[in-house]
ZARO-821942 format. One record per residue: residue in three letters; x, y, z of N, C-alpha, C in turn. Coordinates in pm, whole numbers, plus 32768, in hexadecimal, padded with zeros to 4 digits. Layout:
BEGIN
alaXYZXYZXYZ...
***
This chain:
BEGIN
unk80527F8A80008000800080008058807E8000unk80A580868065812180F8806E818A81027FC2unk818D808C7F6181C780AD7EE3813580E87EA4unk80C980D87EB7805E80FA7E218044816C7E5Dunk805E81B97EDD805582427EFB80BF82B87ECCunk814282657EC281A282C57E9681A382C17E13unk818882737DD6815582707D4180FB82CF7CFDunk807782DC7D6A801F82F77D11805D83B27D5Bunk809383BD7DBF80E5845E7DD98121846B7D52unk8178840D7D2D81E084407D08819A843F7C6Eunk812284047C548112841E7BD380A984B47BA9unk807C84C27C22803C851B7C3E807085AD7C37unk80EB85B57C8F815F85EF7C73819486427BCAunk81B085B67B7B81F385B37AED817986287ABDunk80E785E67AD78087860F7A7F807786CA7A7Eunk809986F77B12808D874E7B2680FB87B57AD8unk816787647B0081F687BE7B03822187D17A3Funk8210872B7A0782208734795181DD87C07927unk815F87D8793281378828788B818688AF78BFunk81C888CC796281FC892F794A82A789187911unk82B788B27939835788B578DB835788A6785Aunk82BB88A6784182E688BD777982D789537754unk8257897777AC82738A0977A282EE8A6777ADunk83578A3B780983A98A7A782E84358A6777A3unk84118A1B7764844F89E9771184498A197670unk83C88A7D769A83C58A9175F283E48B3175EDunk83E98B207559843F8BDA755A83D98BE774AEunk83F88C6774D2836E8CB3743C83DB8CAA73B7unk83868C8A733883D48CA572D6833B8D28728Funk83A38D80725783658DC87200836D8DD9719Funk83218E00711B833C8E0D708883148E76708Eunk83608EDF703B83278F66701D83628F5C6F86unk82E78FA46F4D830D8FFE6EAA8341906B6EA9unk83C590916E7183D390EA6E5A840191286E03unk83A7916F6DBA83AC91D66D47841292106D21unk846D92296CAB84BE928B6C9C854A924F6C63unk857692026CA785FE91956C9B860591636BFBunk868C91D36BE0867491986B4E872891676B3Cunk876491716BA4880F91006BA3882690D36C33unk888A90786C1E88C290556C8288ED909E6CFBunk8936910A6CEF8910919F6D4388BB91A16D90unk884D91BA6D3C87BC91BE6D9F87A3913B6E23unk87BB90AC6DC987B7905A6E448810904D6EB7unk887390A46EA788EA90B76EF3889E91046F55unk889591886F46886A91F56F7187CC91D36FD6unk8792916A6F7F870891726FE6875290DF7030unk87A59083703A87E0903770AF882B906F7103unk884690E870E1889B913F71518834919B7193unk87C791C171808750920971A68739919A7223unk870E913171F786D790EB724F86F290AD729Aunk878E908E7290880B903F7303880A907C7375unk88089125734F8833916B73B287A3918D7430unk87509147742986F991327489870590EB74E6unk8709910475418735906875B386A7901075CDunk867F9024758A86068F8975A486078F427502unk86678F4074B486638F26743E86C98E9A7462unk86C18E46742E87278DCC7444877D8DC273D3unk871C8D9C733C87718DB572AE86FF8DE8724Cunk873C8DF271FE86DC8E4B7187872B8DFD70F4unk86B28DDF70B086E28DA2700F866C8E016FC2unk86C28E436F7086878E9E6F1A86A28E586E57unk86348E6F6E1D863C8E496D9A861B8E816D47unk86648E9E6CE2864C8F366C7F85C28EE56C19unk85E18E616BE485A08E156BB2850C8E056BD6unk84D78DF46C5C84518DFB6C85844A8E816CCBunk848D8F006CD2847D8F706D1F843F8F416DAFunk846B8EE16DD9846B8ECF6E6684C48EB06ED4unk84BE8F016F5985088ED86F8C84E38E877004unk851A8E1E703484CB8DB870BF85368DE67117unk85138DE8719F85558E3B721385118DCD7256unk858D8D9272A885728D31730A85B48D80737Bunk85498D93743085448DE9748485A48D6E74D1unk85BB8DB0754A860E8D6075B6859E8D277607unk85C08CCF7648854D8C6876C185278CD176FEunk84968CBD771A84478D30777D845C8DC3775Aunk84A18DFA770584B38E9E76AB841B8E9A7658unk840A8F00764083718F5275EC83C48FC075B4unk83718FE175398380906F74E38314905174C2unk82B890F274C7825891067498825B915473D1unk81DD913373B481CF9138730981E891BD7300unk81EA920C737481FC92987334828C92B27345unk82D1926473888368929E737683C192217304unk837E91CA72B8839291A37274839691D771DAunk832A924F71FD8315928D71808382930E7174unk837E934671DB83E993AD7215845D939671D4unk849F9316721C852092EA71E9852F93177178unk84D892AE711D84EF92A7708884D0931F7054unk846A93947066845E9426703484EA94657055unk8530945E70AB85B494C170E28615947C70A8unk860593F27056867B93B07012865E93F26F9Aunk85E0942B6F7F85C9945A6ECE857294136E86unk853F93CC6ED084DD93406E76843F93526E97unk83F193356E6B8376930C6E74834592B76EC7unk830D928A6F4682DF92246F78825891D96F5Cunk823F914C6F2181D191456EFB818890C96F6Aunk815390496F2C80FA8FF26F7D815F8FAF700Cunk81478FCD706081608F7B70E7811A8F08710Cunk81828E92710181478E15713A817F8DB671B4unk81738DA0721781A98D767284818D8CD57282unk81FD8C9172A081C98C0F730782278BDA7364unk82088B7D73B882708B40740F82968AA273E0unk83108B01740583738A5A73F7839889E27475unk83A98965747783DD894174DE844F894474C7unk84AD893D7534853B89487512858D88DB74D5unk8531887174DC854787F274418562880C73CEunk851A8878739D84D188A67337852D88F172E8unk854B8947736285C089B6732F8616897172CDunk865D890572C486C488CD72A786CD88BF722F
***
């Protein structure tokens, strides 16, 4: 009786404690459009816009789909309006914002 009690604690436990260690685990990826980027320059220029944020983790910019995806650091936020900011004070256009979360599996 004393093992099917610590069992059903300890599973009780897992149940509670898991969905927050996946939460804690995931980090935002973003896609933004942005307008304007017509060389390599430009993708330079808007990965240096956006590095220099400290809730930014990495940034892959593509002249080819005018988008750039900005993956944030664990538990960091940027809001859509300083996303757009960025990219207006780099010289560019900011267009559709799309967010989702990754697990840190995922990232890879």
């Amino acid at each position: 009786m004393r093992i099917r009690t610590k069992s059903t604690v300890l599973a009780a436990l897992f149940a509670a404690i898991f969905p927050l260690l996946l939460l804690a685990e995931q980090t935002t990826q973003i896609d933004v459009k942005v307008d304007g980027m017509v060389c390599g320059s430009c993708v330079q220029a808007i990965k240096k816009s956006f590095l220099e944020h400290d809730s930014i983790e990495s940034t892959k910019v593509s002249l080819s789909t005018d988008q750039a995806t900005l993956t944030l650091k664990q538990g960091m936020e940027i809001e859509d309006d300083q996303i757009r900011a960025i990219i207006k004070e780099a010289g560019y256009q900011p267009g559709e914002i799309a967010r989702k979360k990754l697990n840190s599996a995922e990232d890879n």
